[in-house]
LUMLO-989231 format. One record per residue: residue number from 1; y, z, x of N, C-alpha, C, CB in turn; residue in one letter. Coordinates in pm, whole numbers. Each point is the difference from the previous one (the first is absolute). Glycine has a CB too. Layout:
N
ATOM;NUM;Y;Z;X;Y;Z;X;Y;Z;X;Y;Z;X;a;
...
***
This chain:
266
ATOM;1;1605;-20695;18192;59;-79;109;94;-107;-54;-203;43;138;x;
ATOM;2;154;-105;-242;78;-97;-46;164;56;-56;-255;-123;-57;x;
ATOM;3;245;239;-14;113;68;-27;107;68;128;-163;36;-214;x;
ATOM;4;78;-12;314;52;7;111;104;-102;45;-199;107;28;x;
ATOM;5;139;-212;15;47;-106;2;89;-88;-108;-177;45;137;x;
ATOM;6;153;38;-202;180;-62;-107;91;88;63;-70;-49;-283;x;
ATOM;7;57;128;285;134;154;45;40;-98;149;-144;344;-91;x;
ATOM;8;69;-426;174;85;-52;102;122;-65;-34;-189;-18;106;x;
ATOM;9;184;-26;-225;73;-84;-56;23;-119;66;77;171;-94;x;
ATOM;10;-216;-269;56;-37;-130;67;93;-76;-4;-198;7;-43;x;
ATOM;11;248;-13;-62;116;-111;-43;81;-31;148;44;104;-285;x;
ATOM;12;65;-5;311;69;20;103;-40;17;152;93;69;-187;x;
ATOM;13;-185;-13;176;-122;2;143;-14;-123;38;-150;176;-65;x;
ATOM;14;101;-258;-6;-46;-152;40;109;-77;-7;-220;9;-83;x;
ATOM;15;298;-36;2;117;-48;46;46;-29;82;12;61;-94;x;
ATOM;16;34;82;163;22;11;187;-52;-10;85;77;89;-28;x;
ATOM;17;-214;-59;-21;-144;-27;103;78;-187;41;-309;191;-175;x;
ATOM;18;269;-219;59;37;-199;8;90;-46;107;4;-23;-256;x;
ATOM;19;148;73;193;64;-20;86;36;27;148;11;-16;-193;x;
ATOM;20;-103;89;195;6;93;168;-135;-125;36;70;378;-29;x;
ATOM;21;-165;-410;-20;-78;-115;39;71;-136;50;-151;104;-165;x;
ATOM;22;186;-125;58;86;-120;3;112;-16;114;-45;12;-244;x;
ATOM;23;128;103;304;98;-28;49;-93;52;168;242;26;-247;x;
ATOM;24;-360;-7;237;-89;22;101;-5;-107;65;-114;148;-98;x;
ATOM;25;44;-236;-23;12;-173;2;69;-58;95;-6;-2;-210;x;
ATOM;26;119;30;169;118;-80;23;57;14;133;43;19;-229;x;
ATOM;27;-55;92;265;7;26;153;-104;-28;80;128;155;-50;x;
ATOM;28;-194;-197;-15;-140;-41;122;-79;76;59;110;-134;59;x;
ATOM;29;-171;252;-146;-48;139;57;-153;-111;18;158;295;-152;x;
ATOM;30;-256;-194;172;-144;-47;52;-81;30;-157;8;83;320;x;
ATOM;31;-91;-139;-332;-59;66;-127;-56;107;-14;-21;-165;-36;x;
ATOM;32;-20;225;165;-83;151;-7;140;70;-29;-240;-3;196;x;
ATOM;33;384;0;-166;85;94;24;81;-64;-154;0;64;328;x;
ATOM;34;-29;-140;-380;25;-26;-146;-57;66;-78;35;-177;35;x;
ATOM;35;-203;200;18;-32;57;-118;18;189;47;-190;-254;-99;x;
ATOM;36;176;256;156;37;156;45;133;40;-60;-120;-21;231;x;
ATOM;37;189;-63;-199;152;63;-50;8;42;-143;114;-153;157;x;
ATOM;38;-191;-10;-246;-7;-4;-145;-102;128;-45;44;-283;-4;x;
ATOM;39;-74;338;86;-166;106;-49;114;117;-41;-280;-48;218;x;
ATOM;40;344;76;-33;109;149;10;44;-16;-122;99;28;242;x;
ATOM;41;19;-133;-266;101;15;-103;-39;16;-148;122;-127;158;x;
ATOM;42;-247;85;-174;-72;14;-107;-13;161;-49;-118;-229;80;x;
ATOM;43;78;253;11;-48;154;46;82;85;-18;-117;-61;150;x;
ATOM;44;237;32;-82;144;59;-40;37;6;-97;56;-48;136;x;
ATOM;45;-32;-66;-214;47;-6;-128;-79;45;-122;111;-167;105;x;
ATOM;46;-271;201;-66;-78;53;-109;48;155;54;-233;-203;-60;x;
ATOM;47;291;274;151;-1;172;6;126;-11;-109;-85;111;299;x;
ATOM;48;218;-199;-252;131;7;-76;-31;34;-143;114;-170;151;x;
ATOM;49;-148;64;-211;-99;40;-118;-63;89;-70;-4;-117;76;x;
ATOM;50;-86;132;26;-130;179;-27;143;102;22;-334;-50;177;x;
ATOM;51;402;31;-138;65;161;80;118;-5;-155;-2;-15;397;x;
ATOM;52;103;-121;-457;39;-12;-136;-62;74;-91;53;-192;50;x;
ATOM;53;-179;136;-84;-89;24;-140;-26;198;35;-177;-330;-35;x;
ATOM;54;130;338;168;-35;156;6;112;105;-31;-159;-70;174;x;
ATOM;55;306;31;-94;87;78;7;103;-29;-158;-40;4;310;x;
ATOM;56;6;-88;-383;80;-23;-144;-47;20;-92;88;-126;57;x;
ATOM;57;-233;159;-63;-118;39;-61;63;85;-105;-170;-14;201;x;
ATOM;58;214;120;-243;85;95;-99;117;-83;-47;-58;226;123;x;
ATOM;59;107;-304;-72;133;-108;-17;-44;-84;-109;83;-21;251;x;
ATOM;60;-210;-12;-226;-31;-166;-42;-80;89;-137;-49;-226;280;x;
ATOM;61;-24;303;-267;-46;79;-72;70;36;-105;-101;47;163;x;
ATOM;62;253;-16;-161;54;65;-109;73;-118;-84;26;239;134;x;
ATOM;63;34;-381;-66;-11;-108;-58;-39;-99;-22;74;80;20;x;
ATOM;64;-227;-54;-54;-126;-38;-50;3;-135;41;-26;157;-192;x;
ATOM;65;7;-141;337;-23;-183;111;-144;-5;-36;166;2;271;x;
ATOM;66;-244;-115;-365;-89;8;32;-91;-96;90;67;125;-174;x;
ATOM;67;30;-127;226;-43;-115;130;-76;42;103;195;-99;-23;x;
ATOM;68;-133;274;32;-51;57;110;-117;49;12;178;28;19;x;
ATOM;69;-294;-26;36;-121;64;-3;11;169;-31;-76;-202;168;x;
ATOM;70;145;231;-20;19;136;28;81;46;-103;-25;-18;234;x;
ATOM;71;106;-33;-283;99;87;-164;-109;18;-111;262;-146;12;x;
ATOM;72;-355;28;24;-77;5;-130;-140;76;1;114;-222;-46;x;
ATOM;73;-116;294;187;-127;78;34;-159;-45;40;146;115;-147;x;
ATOM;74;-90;-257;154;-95;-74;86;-55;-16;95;62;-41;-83;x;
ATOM;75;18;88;176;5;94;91;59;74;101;-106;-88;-75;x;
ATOM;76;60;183;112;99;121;38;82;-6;92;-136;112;-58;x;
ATOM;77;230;-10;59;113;-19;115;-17;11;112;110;57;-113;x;
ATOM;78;-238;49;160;-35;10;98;-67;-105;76;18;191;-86;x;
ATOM;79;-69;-309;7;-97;-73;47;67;-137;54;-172;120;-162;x;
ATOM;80;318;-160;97;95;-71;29;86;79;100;-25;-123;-216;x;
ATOM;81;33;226;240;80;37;111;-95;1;152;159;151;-192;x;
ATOM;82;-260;-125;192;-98;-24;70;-7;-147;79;-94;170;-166;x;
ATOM;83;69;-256;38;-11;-144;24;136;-64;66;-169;-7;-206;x;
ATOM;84;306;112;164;90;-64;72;14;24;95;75;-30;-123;x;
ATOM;85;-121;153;178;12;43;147;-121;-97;83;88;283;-68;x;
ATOM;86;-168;-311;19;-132;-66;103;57;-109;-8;-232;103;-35;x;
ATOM;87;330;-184;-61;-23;-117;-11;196;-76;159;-202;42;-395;x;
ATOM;88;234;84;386;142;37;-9;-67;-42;166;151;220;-241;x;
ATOM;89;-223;-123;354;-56;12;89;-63;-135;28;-6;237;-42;x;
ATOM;90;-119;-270;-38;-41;-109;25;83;-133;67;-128;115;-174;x;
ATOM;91;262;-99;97;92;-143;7;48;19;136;93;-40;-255;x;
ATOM;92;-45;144;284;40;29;150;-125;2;81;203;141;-61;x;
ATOM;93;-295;-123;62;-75;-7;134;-54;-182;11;-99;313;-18;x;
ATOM;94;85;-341;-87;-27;-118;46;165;-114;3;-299;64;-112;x;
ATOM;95;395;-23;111;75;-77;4;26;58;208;98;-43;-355;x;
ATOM;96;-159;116;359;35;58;167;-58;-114;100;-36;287;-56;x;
ATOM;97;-104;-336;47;-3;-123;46;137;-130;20;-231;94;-106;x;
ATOM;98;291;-83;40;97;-94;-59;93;7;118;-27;34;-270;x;
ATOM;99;45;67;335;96;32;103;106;68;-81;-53;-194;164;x;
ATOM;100;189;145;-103;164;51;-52;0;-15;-148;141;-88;212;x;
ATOM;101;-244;12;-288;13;16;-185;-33;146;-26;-95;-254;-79;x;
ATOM;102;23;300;120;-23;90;-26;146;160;-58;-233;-165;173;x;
ATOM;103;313;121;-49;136;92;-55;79;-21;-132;33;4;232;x;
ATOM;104;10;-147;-235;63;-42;-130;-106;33;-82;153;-184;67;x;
ATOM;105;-296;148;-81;-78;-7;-110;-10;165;-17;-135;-256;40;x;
ATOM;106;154;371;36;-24;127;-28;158;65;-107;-188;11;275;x;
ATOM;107;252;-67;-173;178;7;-56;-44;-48;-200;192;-143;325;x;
ATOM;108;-238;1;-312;-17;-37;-130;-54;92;-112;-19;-193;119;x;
ATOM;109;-90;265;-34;-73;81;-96;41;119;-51;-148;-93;94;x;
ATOM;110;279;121;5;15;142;-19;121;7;-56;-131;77;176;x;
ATOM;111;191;-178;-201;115;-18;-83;-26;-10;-143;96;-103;183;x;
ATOM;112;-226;-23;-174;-67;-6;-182;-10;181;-27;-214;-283;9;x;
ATOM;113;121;341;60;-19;139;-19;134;54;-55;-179;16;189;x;
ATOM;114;257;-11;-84;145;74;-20;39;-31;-172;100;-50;297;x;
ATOM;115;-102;-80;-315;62;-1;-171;-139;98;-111;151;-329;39;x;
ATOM;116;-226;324;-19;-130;56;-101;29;107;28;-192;-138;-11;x;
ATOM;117;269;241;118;9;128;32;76;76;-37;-70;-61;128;x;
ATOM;118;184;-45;-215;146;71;-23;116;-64;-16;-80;141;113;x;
ATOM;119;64;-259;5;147;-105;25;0;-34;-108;13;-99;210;x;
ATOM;120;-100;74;-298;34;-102;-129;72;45;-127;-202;-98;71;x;
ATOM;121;211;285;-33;101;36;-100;148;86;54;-231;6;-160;x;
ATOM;122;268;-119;275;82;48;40;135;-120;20;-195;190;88;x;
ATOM;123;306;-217;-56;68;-141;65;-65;-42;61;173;34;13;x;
ATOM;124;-227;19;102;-88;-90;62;-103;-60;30;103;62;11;x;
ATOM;125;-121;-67;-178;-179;-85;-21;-8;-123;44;-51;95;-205;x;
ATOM;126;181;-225;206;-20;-85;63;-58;-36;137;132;14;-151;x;
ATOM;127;-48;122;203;-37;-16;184;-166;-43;50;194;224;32;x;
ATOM;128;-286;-110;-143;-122;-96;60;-8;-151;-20;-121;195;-38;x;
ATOM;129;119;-255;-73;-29;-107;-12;79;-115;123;-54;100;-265;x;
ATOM;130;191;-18;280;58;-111;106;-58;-13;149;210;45;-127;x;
ATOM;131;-233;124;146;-118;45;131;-95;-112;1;-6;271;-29;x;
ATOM;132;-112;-253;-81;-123;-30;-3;6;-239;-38;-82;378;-116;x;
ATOM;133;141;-360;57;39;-176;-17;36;-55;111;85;14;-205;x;
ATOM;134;7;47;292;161;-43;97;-140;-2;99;332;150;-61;x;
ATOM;135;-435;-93;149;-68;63;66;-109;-125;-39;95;285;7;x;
ATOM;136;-182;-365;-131;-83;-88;44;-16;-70;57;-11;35;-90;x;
ATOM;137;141;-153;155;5;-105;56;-15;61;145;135;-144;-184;x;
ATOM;138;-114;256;238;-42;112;78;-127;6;44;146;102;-106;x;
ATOM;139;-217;-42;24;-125;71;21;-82;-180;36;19;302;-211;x;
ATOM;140;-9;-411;160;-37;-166;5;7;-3;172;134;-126;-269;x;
ATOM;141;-16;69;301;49;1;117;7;79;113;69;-93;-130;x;
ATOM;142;-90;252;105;-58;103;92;-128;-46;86;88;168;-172;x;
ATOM;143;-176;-238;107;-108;-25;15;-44;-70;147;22;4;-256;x;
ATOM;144;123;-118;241;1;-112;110;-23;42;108;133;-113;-89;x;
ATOM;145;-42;197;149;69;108;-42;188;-60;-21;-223;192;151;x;
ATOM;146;279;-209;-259;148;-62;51;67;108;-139;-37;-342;126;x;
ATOM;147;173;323;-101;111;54;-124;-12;-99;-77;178;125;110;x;
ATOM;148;-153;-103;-242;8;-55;-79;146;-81;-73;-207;157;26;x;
ATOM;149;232;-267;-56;184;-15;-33;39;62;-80;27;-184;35;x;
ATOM;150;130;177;31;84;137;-127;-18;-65;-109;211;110;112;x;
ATOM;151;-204;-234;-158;16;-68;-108;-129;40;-135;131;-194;195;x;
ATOM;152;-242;229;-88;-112;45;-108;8;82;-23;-122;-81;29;x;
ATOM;153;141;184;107;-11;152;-43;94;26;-98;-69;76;211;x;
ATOM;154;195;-123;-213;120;4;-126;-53;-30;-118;176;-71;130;x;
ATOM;155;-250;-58;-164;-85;-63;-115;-82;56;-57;20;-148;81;x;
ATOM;156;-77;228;-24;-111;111;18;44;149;-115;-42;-96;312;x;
ATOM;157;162;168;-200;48;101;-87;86;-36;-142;-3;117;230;x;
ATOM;158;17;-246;-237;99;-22;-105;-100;-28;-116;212;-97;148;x;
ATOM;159;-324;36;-101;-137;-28;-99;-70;112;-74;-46;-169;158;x;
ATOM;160;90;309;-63;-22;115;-63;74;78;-25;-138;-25;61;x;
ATOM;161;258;-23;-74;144;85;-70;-85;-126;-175;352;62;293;x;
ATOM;162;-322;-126;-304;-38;-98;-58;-176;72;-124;156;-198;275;x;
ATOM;163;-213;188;-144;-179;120;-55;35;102;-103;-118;29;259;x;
ATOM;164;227;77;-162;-2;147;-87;31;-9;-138;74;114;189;x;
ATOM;165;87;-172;-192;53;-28;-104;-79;-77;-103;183;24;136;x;
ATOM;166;-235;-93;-116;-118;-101;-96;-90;56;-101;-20;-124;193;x;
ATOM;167;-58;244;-60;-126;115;-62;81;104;-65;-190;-17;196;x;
ATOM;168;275;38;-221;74;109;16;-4;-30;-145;138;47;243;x;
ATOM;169;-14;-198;-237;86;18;-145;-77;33;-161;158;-185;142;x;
ATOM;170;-265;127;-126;-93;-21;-146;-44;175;-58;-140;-287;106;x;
ATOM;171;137;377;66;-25;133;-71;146;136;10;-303;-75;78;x;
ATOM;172;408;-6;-63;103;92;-7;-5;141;-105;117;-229;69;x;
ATOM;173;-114;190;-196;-72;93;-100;-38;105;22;-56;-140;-65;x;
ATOM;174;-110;81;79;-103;117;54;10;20;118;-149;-40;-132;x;
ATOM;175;203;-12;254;76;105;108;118;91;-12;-75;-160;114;x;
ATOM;176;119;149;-180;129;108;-69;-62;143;-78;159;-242;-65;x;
ATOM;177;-261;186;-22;-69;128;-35;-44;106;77;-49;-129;-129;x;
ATOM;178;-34;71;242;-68;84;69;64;53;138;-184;-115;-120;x;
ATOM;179;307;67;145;94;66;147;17;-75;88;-69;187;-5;x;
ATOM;180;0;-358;-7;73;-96;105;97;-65;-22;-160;-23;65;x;
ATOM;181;263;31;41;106;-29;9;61;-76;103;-20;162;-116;x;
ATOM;182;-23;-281;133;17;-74;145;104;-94;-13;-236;14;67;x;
ATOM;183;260;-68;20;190;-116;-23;-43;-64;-116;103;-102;265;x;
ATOM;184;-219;53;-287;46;-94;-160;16;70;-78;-106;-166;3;x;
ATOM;185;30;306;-60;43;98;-86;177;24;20;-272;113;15;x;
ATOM;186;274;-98;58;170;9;55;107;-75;-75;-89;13;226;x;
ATOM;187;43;-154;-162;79;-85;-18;5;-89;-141;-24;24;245;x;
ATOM;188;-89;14;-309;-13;-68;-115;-67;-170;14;216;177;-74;x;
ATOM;189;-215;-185;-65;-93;-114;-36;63;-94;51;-95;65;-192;x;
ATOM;190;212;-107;148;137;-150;44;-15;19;145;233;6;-201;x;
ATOM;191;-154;88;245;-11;-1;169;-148;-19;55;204;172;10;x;
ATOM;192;-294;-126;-52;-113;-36;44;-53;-110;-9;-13;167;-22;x;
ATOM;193;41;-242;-57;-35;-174;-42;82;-68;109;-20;4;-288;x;
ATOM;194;158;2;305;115;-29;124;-78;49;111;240;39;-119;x;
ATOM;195;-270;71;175;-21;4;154;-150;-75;36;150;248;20;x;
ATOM;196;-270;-281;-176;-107;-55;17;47;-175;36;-140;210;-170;x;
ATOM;197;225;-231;71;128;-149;59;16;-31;107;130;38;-122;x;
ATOM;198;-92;76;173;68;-2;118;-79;19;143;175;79;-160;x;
ATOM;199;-305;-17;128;-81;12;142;-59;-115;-31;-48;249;71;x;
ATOM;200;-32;-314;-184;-80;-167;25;74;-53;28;-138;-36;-126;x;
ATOM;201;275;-19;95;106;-103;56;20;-19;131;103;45;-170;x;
ATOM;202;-101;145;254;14;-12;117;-78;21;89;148;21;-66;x;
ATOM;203;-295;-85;39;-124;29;95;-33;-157;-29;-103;297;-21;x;
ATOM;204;174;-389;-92;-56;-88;3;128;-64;74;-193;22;-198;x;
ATOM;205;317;22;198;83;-89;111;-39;-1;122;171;35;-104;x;
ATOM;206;-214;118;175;-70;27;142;-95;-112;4;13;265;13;x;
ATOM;207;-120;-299;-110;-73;-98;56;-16;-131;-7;-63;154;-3;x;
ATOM;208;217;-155;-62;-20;-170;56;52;-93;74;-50;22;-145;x;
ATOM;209;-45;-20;213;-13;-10;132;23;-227;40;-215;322;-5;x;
ATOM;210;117;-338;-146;22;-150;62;-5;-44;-131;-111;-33;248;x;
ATOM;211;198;-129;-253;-19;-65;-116;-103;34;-146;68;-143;202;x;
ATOM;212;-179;137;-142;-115;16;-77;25;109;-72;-146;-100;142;x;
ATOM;213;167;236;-46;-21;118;-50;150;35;-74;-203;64;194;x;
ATOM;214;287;-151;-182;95;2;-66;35;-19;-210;9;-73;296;x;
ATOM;215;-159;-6;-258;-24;-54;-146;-65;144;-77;-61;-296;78;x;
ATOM;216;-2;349;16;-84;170;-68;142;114;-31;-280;-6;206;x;
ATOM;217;375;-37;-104;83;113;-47;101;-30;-139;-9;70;269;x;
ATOM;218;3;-173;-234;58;-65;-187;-61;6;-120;75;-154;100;x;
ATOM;219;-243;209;-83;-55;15;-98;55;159;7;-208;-208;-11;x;
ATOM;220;158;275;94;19;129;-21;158;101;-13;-234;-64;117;x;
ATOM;221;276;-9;-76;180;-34;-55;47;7;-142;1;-164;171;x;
ATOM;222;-92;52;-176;22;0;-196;-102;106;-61;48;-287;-31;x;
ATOM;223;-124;315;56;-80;117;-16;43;116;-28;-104;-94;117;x;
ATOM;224;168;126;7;167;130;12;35;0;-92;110;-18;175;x;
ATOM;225;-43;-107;-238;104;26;-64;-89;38;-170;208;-179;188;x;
ATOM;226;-268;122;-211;-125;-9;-128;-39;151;-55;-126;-228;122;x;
ATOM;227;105;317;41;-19;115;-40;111;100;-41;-177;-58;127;x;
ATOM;228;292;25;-29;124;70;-53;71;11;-109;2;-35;159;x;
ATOM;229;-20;-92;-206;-9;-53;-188;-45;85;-66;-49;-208;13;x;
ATOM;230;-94;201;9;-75;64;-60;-2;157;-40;-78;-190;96;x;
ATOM;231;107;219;59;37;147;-25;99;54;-56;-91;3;144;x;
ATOM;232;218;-86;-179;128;17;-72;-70;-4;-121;195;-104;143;x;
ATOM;233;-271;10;-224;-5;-43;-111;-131;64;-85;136;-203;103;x;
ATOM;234;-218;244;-19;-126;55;-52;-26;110;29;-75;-167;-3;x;
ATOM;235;17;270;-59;-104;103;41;-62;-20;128;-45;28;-224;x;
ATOM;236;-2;50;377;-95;-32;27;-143;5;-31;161;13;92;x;
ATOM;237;-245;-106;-49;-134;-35;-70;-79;-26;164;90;-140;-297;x;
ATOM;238;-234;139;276;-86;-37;123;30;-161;-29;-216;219;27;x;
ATOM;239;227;-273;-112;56;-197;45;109;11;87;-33;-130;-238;x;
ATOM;240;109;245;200;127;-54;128;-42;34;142;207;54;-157;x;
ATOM;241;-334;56;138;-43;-3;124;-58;-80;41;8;154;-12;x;
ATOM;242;-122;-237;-101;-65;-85;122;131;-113;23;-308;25;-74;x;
ATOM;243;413;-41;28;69;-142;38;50;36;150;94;-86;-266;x;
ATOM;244;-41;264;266;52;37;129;-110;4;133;174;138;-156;x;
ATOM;245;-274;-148;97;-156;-12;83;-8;-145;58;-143;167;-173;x;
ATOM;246;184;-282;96;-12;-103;-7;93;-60;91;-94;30;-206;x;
ATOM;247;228;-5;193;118;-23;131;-27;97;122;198;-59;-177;x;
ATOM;248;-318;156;185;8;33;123;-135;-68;68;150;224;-58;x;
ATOM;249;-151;-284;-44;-166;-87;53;35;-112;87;-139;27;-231;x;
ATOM;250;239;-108;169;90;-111;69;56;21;134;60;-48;-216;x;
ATOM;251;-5;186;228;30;30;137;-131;43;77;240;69;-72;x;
ATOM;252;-288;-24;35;-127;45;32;-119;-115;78;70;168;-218;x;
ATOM;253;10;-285;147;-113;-153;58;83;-64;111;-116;-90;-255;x;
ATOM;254;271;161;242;68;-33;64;-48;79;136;167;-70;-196;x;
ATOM;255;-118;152;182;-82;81;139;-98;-29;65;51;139;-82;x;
ATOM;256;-146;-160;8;-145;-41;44;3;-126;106;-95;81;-244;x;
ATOM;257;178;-210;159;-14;-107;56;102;-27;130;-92;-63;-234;x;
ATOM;258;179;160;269;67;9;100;-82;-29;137;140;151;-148;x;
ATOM;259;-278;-45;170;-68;-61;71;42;62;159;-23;-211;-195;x;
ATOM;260;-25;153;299;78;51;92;126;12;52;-158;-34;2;x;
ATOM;261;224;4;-131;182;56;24;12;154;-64;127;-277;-48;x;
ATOM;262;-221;316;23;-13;148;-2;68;78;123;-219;-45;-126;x;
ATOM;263;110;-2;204;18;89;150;133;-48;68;-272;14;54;x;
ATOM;264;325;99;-20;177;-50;72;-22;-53;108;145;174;-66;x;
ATOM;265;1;-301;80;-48;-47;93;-52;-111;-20;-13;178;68;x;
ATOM;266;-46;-191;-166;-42;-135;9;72;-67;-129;-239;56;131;x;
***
């Protein structure tokens, strides 16, 4: 079980779990429908995961990830594909209580799906992440039930134009070996450091919104630029990821603390 539960790939699961809490928060949901939401998305984001590790399983396998349970025979494919389907289900029925979240949050899931299925070795591997990112401030605000502002939902997909490219760059390499080929493979390392520039810069202009939050986009501004440097000047490495982790964290608190200027309209 415990090996199970790495293949969700907690790291990223909880992450979003958080922020889908947090920006729960912020809109003023009820706490039973806080924690319900935070359970679904949890839920969701552990199938994204299980359904990765099951379906890359021969991938990860042949360039010896040993991160992965399932590459490493810890356990089986069948038992993570399983877990992603129950877990995949689970998130949707209880996000159905929720009312109208329920559509975006299904949309969400089936887009993460869509990249683990194929999109990710194609041009249009980005599209999930912009789907599934662009779509949280969504699935939050569904709830009320209200739309969500363009300004997030924009902040949103640009945070995961921003995501792909990030996870992406450190295994270009060993995705080249094995037949993935998605826009950063494409576009290369430089351009890929530039468009990672270029989506934090412009999810952190979308949100700032007020003085205060003006001061977050100047951190993450200079951030932009730190990584684009970087990527001209260095190899990529997982430090440049966590720094690109780190400027999307800034927007990321940015979002959060927006609060009920989430919901349009207000």
């Amino acid at each position: 079980m415990r090996q199970l539960a790495l293949s969700t790939h907690p790291g990223p699961a909880v992450a979003v779990t958080l922020v889908t809490v947090v920006l729960a928060i912020g809109v003023g949901l009820e706490p039973w429908r806080i924690a319900l939401l935070g359970l679904a998305m949890l839920l969701g984001q552990a199938s994204v995961g299980l359904s990765n590790d099951w379906i890359d399983a021969d991938r990860d396998r042949a360039v010896g990830r040993s991160d992965k349970p399932v590459a490493l025979g810890l356990v089986s494919a069948s038992a993570a594909r399983n877990a992603a389907f129950v877990t995949a289900g689970a998130a949707i029925l209880l996000t159905i209580p929720l009312g109208l979240a329920v559509i975006p949050h299904l949309i969400f899931i089936v887009s993460a799906w869509g990249y683990n299925l194929g999109l990710k070795k194609t041009v249009l591997s980005a599209l999930p992440y912009v789907v599934s990112f662009g779509l949280l401030p969504l699935v939050v605000t569904a709830v009320i039930p209200a739309w969500a502002a363009w300004w997030a939902l924009g902040a949103g997909a640009l945070l995961g134009v921003a995501a792909h490219f990030a996870n992406v760059l450190p295994d270009l390499r060993d995705d080249a070996s094995t037949g993935v080929r998605g826009l950063p493979h494409r576009l290369g390392v430089r351009a890929s450091g530039i468009v990672i520039g270029a989506a934090l810069a412009g999810a952190s202009i979308l949100l700032a919104r007020t003085p205060l939050l003006w001061v977050g986009c100047s951190v993450a501004l200079l951030l932009a630029v730190v990584i684009v440097v970087l990527v001209f000047t260095r190899p990529p490495t997982r430090a440049l990821f966590r720094l690109i982790i780190a400027a999307a964290l800034v927007d990321v608190a940015m979002l959060a603390v927006s609060g009920a200027a989430l919901v349009a309209g207000r």
